[in-house]
C-alpha positions in Angstrom: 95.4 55.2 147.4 93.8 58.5 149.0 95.0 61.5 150.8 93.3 62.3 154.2 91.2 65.2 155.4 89.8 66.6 158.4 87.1 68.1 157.1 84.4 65.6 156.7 81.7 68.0 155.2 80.6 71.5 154.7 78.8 71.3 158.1 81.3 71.3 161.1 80.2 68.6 163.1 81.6 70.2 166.0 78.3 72.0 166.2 76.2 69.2 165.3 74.0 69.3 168.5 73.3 72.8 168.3 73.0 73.0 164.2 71.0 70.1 163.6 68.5 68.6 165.8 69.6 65.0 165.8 69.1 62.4 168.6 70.7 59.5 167.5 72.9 58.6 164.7 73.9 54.8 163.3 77.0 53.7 164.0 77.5 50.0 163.1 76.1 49.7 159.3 77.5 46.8 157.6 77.8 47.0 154.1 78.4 45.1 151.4 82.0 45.1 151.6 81.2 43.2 155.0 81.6 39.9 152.9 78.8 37.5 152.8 77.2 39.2 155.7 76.4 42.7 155.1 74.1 43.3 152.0 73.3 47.3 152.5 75.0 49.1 149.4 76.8 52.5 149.6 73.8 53.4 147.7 71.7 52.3 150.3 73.7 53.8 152.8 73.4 57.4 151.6 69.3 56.7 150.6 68.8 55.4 154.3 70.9 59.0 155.7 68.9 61.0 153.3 65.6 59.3 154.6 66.4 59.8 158.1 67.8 63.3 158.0 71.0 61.9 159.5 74.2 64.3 159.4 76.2 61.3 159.9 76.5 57.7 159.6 78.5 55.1 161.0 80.1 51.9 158.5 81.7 48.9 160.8 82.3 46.2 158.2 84.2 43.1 159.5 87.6 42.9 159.8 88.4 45.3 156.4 88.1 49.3 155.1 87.2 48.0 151.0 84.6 50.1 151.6 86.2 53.0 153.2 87.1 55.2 150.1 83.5 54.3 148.3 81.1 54.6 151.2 83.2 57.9 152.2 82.8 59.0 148.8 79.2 58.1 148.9 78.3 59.8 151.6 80.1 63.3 151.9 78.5 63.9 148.1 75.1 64.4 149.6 76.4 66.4 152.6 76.7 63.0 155.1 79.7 62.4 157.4 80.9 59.6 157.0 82.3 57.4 160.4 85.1 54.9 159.2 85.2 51.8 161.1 85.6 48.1 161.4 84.5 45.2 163.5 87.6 44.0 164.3 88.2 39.8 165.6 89.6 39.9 168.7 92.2 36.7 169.3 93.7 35.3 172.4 90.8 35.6 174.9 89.9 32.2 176.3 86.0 32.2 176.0 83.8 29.1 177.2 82.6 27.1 174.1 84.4 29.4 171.4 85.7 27.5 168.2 88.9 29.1 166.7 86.0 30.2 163.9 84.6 32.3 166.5 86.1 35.2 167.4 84.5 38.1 169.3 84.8 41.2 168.2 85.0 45.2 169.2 84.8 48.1 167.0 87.4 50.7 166.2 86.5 54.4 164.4 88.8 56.7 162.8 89.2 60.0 165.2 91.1 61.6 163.1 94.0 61.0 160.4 96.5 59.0 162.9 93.6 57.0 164.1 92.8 56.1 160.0 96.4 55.1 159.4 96.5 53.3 162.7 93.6 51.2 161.9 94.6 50.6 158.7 98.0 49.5 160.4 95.8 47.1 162.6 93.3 45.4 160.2 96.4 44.9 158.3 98.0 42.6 160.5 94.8 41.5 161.2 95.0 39.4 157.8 98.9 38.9 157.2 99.4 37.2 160.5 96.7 34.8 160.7 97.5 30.9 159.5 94.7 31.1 156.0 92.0 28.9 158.8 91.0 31.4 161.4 89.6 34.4 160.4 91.2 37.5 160.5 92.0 38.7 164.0 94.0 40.3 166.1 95.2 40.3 170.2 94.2 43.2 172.2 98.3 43.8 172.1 98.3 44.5 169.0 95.7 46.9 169.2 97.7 48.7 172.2 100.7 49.4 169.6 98.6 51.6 167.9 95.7 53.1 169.7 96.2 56.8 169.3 93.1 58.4 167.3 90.7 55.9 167.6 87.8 55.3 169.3 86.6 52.3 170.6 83.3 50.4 171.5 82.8 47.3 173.2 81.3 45.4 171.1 78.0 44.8 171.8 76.2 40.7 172.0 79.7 39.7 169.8 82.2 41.4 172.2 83.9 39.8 174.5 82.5 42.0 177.7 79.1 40.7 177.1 80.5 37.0 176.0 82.4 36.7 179.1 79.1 38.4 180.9 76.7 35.4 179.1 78.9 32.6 180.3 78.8 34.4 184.2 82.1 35.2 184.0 82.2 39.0 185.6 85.5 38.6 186.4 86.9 38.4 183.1 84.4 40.8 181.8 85.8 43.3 183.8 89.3 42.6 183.1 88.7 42.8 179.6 87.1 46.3 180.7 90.0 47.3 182.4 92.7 46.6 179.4 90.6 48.5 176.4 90.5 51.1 179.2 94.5 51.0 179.0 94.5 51.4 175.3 91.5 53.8 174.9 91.2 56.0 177.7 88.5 58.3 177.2 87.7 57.1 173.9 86.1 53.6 175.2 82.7 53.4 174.9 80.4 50.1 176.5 78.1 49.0 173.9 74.7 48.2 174.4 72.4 46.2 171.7 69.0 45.4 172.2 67.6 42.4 169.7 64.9 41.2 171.8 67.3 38.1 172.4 66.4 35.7 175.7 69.2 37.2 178.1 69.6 40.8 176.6 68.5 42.1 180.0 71.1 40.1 182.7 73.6 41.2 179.9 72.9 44.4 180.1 72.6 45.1 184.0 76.1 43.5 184.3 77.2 46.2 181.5 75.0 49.0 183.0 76.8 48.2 186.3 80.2 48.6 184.6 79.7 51.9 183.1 78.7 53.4 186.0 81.3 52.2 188.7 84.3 52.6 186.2 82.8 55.8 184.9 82.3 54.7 181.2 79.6 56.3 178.8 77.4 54.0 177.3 76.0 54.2 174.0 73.1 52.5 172.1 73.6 51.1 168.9 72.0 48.0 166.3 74.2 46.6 163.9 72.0 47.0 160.7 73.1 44.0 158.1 70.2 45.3 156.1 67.8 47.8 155.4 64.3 46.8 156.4 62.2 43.6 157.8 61.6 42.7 154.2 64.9 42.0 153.5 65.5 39.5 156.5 64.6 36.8 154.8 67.0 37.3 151.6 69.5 38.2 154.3 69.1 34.7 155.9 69.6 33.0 153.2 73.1 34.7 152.5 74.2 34.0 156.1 73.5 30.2 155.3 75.7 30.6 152.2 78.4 32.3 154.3 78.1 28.9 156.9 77.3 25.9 154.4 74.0 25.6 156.2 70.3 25.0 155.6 67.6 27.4 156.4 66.0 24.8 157.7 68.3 23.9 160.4 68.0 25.2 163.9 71.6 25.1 164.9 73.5 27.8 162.7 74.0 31.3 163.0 70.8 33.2 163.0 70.0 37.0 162.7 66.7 38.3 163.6 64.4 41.1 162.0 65.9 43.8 164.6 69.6 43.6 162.9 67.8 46.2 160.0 68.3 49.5 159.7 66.3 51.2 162.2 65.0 54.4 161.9 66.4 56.8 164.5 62.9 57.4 166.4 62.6 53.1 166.7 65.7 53.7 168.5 65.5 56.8 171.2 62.2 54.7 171.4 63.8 51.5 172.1 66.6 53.6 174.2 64.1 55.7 176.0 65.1 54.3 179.8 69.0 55.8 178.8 68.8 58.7 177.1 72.5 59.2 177.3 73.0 55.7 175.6 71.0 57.6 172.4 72.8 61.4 173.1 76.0 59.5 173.1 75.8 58.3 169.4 76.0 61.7 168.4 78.8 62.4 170.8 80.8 60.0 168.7 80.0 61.6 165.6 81.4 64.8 166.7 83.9 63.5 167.9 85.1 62.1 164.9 86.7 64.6 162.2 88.0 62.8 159.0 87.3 61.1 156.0 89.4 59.2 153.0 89.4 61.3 149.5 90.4 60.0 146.3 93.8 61.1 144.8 96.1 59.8 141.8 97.5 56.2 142.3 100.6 56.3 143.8 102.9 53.5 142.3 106.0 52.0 143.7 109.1 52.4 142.2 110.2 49.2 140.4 113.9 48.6 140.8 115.4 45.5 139.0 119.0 44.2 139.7 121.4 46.5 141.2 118.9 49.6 140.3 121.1 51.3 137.8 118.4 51.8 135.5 115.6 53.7 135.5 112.3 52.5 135.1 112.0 53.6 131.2 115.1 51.9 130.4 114.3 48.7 132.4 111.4 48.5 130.8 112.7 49.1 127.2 115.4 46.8 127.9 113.0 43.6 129.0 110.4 44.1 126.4 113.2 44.3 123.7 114.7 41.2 125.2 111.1 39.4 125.4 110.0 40.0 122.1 113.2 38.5 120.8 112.2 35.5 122.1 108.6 35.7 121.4 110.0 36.5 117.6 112.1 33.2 118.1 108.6 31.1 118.0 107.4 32.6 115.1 107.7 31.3 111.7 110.7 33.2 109.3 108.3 35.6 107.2 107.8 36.9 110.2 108.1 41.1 109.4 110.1 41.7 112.5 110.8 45.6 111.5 106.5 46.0 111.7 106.9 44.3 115.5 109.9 46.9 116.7 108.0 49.5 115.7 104.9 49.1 117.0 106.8 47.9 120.2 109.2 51.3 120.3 106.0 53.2 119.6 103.9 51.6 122.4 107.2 52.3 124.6 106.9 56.3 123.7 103.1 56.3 124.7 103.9 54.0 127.8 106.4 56.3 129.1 105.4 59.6 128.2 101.8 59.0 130.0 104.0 57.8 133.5 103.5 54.0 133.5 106.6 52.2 133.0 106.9 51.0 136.6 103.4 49.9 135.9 104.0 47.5 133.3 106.9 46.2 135.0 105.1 45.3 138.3 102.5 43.4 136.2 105.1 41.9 134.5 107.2 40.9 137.4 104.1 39.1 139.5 102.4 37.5 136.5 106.2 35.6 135.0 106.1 34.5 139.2 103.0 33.2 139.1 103.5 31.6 135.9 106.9 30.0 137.3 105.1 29.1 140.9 102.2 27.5 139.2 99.6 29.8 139.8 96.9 30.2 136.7 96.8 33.3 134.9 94.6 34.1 132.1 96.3 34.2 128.4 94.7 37.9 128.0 91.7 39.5 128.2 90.1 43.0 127.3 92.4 46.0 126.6 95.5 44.8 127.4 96.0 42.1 124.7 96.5 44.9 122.2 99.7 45.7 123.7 102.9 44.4 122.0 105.2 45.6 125.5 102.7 43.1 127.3 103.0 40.0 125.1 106.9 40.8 125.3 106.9 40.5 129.1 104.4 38.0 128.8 102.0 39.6 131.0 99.6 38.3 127.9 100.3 35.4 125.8 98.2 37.0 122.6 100.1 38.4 119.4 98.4 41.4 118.8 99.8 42.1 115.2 98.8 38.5 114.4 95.0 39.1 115.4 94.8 42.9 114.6 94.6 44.1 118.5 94.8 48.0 119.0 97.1 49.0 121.2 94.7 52.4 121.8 92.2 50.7 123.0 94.2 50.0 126.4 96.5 53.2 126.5 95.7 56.7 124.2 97.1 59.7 125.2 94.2 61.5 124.3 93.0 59.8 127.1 94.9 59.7 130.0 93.5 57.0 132.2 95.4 54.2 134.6 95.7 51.3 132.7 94.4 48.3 134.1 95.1 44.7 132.9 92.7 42.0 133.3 95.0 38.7 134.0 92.3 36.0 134.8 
């Protein structure tokens, strides 16, 4: 979990023009976290910001924010702003020759804290409402339910004003316009990409021709899926592995060298006929005040049966009841007095250090998957030292039987979340 600020860095980006001469910033970096697709590291991230002098940088990964907290991180430790985004899948538009597999796509940034929680509110539904076949995606209606604070850009080749453009469909194009205009207002942006792709230029008249007549700024930008040229082949590869395809075959998906990391003088050079496509980039980035911190987990409360007990006491009652039964298996020598003390100690440490409800959620989804068929590991690492766990049979490993140290998973000379590994 993390808290939410509104002060991205030291430097106040608000005077990011006038403090740092800057021309054009990245806004659609895919990382890692943009699964089997992206391949540029937070690491990589921050090196590439550091390289170019860049006060900010912009992360899109498709369709999730894993990334969010770690890039953020990342980033504001070497004085960087991070710009939290996604490339969202955008359902429901009836495009010529478009599979269910292949959805197009805008992207969404974080204005400020609302706009955070409402994308997080948005790529949420994004995953729990789809059918498990289609990717992740959502309809344009959803995205009007919870606009506020976020800014939005069209796209670019994978968004739907330029798919309905390539299939010479302007009419469509420009009613798609028309309702992100609706949601967005003044915080819609038309995308423009240049690849070097065979009809990048009647694309981009059509889009050029919608800015200006419907007064909307335009702005440059490359989605980067990896750092440099020398890394496009590598990259290919793991697009193949994303698709179940060859190298070798023509028809698949297909990158090119220009979806690197370009270095902000490739760009105003590649954007030099539209200057305000480039000045625009950083227009965003000012525009955009917030960034995810870190802060304490926050657990849910766990409330069993008619929630008369607390957590502490739920806990002490199940473990008491579980190792009876786990005792029931074992043979009669058994020193049952050695097991209720270790397991009444392990309770003390357990609840003076705050994690009762922790133990009990483990406990509560691993005895479901367990009855729902669902494989869970018998215990690994830490956690099998705990007697409380083999009660509740979050592990199924006596650890008096093989000598297991409960310290070695919880010590309150320590104090660390615990973190059981159940595969």
């Amino acid at each position: 979990m993390m808290p939410m600020t509104e002060n991205p860095t030291s430097e106040n980006m608000s005077d990011l023009k006038e403090e740092v001469p800057v021309k054009f910033i990245h806004l659609r970096a895919h990382s890692a976290y943009s699964l089997l697709e992206g391949a540029l590291k937070p690491e990589a991230l921050a090196n590439a910001a550091l390289r170019f002098e860049a006060p900010a940088i912009g992360v899109t990964d498709r369709n999730n924010l894993f990334g969010a907290l770690e890039i953020s991180e990342k980033l504001s430790g070497i004085g960087v702003q991070p710009l939290i985004g996604v490339t969202l899948s955008i359902r429901s538009l009836d495009l010529p020759g478009r599979d269910r597999h292949d959805l197009p796509s805008i992207a969404l940034y974080a204005q400020n804290e609302t706009g955070y929680l409402n994308l997080l509110s948005i790529v949420s539904r994004a995953h729990l409402e789809g059918d498990g076949i289609e990717p992740p995606g959502v309809t344009l209606e959803d995205i009007s339910k919870a606009g506020e604070g976020i800014i939005c850009l069209t796209g670019g080749r994978e968004g739907p004003i330029d798919r309905f453009l390539g299939s010479q469909n302007k009419a469509e194009a420009e009613k798609t316009l028309h309702r992100l205009r609706d949601i967005f207002g003044d915080n819609l942006y038309i995308e423009l990409q240049r690849y070097g792709l065979q009809d990048d230029e009647e694309i981009e008249t059509g889009l050029i021709d919608f800015a200006y007549s419907h007064d909307i700024p335009l702005v440059a930008t490359n989605q980067s899926f990896f750092e440099s040229e020398d890394d496009f082949e590598a990259h290919d590869a793991l697009i193949c592995i994303a698709e179940g395809t060859y190298v070798r075959e023509a028809e698949r998906r297909q990158l090119t060298p220009n979806h690197r990391l370009k270095t902000p003088q490739e760009m105003v050079s590649l954007f030099a006929d539209l200057p305000e496509a480039i000045e625009n980039t950083v227009e965003i980035a000012r525009r955009c005040a917030f960034r995810p911190q870190k802060h304490a987990p926050i657990l849910p409360d766990f409330v069993a049966g008619d929630g008369g007990q607390g957590e502490a006491d739920e806990l002490a009652s199940q473990a008491r009841a579980g190792l009876e039964k786990r005792l029931a298996d074992t043979p009669p020598a058994t020193d049952r007095e050695t097991y209720f003390k270790r397991l009444d100690y392990e309770l003390e440490v357990i609840n003076g250090m705050g994690f009762p409800g922790y133990f009990l959620i483990v406990a509560d989804f691993i005895q479901w998957s367990k009855q729902n068929g669902i494989s869970v590991g018998p215990g690994r690492g830490s956690g099998a030292g705990s007697v409380v766990a083999w009660a509740l049979t979050i592990t199924d490993l006596d650890p008096l039987r093989f000598g297991l140290l409960f310290e070695r998973f919880l010590n309150p000379e320590r104090v660390s979340m615990p973190d059981f590994d159940i595969d």
